[in-house]
N, C-alpha and C positions, 0 to 999 in steps of 0.2 A: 268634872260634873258627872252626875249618875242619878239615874231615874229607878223610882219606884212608884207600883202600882196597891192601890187600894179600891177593894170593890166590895160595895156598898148596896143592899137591897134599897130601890125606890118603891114607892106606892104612890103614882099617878093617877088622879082623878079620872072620870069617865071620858071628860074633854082632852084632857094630857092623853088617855090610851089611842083616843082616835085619832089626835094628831102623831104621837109614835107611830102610828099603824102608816099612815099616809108618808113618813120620812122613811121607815124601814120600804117601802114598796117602790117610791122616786129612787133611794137611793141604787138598790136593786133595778133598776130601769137603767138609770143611767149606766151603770156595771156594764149593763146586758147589749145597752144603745151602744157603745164606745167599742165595746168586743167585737161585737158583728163589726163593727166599719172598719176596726183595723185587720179582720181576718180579709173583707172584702178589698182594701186599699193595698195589700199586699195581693192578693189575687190577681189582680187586674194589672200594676206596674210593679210591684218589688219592692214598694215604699212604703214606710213607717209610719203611723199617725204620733206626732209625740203631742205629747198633757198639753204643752201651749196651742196646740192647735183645736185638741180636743177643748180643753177651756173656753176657748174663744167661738166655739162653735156650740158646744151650749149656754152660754151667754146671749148668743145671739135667737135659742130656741126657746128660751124663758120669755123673751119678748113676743109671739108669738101665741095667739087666743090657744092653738089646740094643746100647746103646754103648757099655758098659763099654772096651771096644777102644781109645776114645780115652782114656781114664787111662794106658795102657802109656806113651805118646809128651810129648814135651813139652810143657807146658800153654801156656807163651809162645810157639810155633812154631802153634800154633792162634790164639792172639791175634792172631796178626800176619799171617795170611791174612786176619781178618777185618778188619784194617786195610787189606790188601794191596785188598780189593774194597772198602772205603767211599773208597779215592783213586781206583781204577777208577770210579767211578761217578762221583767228584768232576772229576776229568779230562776227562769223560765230556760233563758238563754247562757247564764253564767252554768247552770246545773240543769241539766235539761231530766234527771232524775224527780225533779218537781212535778213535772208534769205539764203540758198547753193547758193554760184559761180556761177554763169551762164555764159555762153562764148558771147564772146565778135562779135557784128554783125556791117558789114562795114553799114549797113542801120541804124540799129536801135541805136546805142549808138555814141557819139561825139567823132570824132578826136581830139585825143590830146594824148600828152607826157609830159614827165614829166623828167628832168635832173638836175644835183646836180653840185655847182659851186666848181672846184678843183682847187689850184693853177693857178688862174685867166683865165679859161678856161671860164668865162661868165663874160662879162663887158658892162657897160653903158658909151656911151660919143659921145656927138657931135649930139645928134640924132640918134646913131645907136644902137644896141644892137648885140653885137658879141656871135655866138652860137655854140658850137662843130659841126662840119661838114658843118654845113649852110655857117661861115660865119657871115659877115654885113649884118643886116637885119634893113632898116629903120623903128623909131620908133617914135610914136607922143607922146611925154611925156607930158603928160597936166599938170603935178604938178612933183615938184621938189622933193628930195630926202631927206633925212632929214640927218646933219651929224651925223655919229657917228652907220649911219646905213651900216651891214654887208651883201652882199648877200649871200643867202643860196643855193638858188636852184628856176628855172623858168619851168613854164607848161605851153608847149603852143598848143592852140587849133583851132579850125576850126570849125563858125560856117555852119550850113545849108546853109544860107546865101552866102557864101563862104569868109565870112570875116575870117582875123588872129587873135588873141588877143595873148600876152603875159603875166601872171599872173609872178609876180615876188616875191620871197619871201624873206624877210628880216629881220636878227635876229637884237634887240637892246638890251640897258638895260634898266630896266622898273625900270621908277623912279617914277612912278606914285603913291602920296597918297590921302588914302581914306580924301572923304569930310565929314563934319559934314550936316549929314541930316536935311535938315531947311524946305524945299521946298518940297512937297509929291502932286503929282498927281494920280488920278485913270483912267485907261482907261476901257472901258466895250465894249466888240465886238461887231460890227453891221453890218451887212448880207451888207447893202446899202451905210452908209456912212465910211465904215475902223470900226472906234470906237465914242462912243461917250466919254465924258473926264467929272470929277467930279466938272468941271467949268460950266455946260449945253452945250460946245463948240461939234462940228462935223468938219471935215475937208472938206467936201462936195467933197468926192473924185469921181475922173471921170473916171466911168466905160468904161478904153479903151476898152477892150474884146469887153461888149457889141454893142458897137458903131464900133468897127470894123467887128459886128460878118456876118452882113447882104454882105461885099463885102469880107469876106473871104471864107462864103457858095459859091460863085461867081464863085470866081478863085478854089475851089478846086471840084468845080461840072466841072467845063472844065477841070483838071489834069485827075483827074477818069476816061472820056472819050477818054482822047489820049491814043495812042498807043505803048506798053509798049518798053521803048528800043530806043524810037524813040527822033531828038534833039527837037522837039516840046515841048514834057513829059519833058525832062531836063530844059528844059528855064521855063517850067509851076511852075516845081517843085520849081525852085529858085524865082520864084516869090512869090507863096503861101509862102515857108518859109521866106522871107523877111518881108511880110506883118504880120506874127506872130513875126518878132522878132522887129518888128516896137513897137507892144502892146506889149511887154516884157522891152524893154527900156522906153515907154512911163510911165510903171507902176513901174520900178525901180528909173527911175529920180523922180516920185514923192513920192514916199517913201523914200527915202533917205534926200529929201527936208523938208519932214513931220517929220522925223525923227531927223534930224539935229534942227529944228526950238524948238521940246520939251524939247530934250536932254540939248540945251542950256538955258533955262529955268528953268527946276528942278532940284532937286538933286535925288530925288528917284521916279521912276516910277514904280505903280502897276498895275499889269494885274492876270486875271485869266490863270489856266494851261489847256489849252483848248486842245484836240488830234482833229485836225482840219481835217484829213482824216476819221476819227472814224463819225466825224460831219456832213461831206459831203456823207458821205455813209448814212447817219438811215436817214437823213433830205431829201436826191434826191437834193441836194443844189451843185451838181459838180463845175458846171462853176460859178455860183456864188461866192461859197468859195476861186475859183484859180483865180478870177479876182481880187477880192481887195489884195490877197498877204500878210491876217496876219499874216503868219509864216514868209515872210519875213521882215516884219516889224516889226517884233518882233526882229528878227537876229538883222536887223540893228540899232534900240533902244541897244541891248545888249552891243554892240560892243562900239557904240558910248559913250554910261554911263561910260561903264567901262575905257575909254580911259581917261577920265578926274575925275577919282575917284567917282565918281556917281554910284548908282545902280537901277540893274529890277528885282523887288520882284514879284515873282510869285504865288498866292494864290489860295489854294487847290481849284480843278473842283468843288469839291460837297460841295462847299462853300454857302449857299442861299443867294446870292446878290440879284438876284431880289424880293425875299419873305419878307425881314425884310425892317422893316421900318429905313431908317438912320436919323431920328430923335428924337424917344421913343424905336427904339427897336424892336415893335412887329413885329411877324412873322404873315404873309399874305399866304397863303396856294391854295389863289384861284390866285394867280397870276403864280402858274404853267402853266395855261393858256396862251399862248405865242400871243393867239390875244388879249392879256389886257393890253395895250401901257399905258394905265394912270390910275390912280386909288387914293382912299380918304382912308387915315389912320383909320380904324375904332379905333385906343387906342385917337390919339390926332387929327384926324383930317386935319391932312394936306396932301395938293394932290402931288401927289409923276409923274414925268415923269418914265415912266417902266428903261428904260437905263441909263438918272440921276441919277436915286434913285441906281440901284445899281454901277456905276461908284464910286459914294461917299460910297458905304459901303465896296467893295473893295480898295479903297484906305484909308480907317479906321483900313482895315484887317492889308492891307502893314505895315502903323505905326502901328500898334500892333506887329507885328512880326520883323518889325527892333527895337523898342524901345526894346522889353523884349528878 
């Protein structure tokens, strides 16, 4: 079995936003209630709070006049924050690189829920999508469903913006078999254009960010100066945040376009295993590295390969692509040098483009490491 996700804009009535409003705020309560008691119940003896206990303790706080509040909202959407923080914690301690729990801010982190489909308690038809407690809530299904597919469970969120989305999750059975790798591409990261690819090609991708960055300095030099509280600051806010989620869709629709056009192309895509945070920090390359999105273009390459039996070979960081030469072999020592865009083989001679040359010897690596 294998799940996929579909997400879907909703448009909830004025009653449907204020009751989303009241589920994304319980839910976030409960997060917050359950965190404090297990940092405090370890403080104090050394002991764990686990979900059954947490369960059973706000069970017992729904009965209760001064939370009566949580009975309006969905009960499984309360469930599922308290599972959402027993894997937080679990995560936590398997890789403690995750990070401790931190509580949950109406400002700083995204509205959303998350609930589990029981005895047809969430359904698709007509355009609408049916929700515990909500209700019909209209839905813009831009793609069909596929048969055979189960629903499992929908999260739904809010952005900045103040837009709905619907994420919907759907279990199948995954009949999908592996392809015989015929087809091998390399891609080789690049700061400017996404990647470069071991065909000489670049996708000549269109830095949204930067081109939006001049009127987003704009609007958010006006936000800064209104007055905190006030509906001026509220209408600024939703502006500036629209015009960032303008360049977040802008940079999604093409990557996924990018992504889709390769996938169906090759059978095996090779890339380097690059820690693109680790990069952005030693290099001072922030904005740069977040505007072209190669982690999520990587995601979406993965997903896509895999979906049609295809695979993303990924080749060790401290692999010297750009040093050897992909046509004799030798290793080049002075192309550490990051300003040596081009250069002439000293063994045989030929001129090598810096990102060419190692795109083709990471995708040499890939077939090396799928064939053997």
């Amino acid at each position: 079995m294998a799940n996929r996700a579909y997400k879907f804009r909703i448009y909830p009535n004025d009653a449907q936003k204020i009751l989303f409003a009241r589920t994304f705020g319980c839910v976030r309560m409960v997060y917050n209630h359950w965190l404090d008691r297990k940092i405090k119940q370890y403080e104090e003896n050394k002991a764990n709070v686990t979900y059954t206990v947490c369960a059973k303790e706000m069970a017992e706080m729904k009965k209760t006049e001064a939370y009566a509040f949580l009975r309006e909202v969905d009960s499984i959407a309360l469930q599922q924050s308290l599972r959402h923080l027993d894997t937080a914690f679990q995560n936590f301690f398997k890789q403690p690189k995750t990070g401790f729990p931190r509580f949950k801010s109406k400002k700083r982190n995204k509205s959303s829920y998350s609930t589990i489909c029981i005895n047809g308690n969430i359904t698709i038809s007509n355009g609408y999508l049916k929700l515990p407690k909500i209700g019909q809530v209209r839905l813009k299904q831009h793609r069909a469903v596929l048969n055979g597919y189960r629903l499992k469970s929908v999260t739904v969120s809010q952005t900045p913006g103040g837009k709905y989305y619907a994420s919907i999750l759907f279990q199948y059975e995954d009949q999908v078999q592996e392809k015989e790798m015929q087809r091998f591409l390399g891609l080789d990261f690049s700061m400017h254009e996404l990647y470069r690819d071991s065909n000489g090609n670049e996708p000549a991708y269109p830095r949204y960010y930067r081109k939006a960055e001049k009127k987003l300095a704009r609007e958010q030099r006006r936000l800064s100066k209104m007055q905190k509280g006030s509906n001026n600051r509220s209408k600024q806010r939703i502006k500036v945040a629209k015009l960032h989620e303008k360049v977040s869709n802008q940079r999604k629709d093409f990557l996924h376009k990018q992504s889709r056009q390769i996938t169906n192309a090759y059978d095996c895509i090779c890339i380097e295993d690059l820690d693109m945070k680790a990069m952005s920090r030693s290099l001072n390359f922030g904005k740069s590295v977040s505007d072209n999105g190669w982690g999520m273009f990587t995601t979406f390459l993965k997903y896509k390969l895999e979906e049609q039996g295809k695979k993303l070979v990924k080749v060790d960081k401290f692999f010297a692509s750009s040093q050897i030469c992909s046509a004799c072999g030798y290793k080049n020592t002075k192309t550490k040098n990051l300003a040596l865009r081009k250069w002439d083989c000293p063994q045989c001679g030929i001129h090598h483009d810096r990102d060419v040359n190692a795109a083709i010897n990471i995708r040499n690596e890939g077939m090396r490491l799928v064939i053997a």
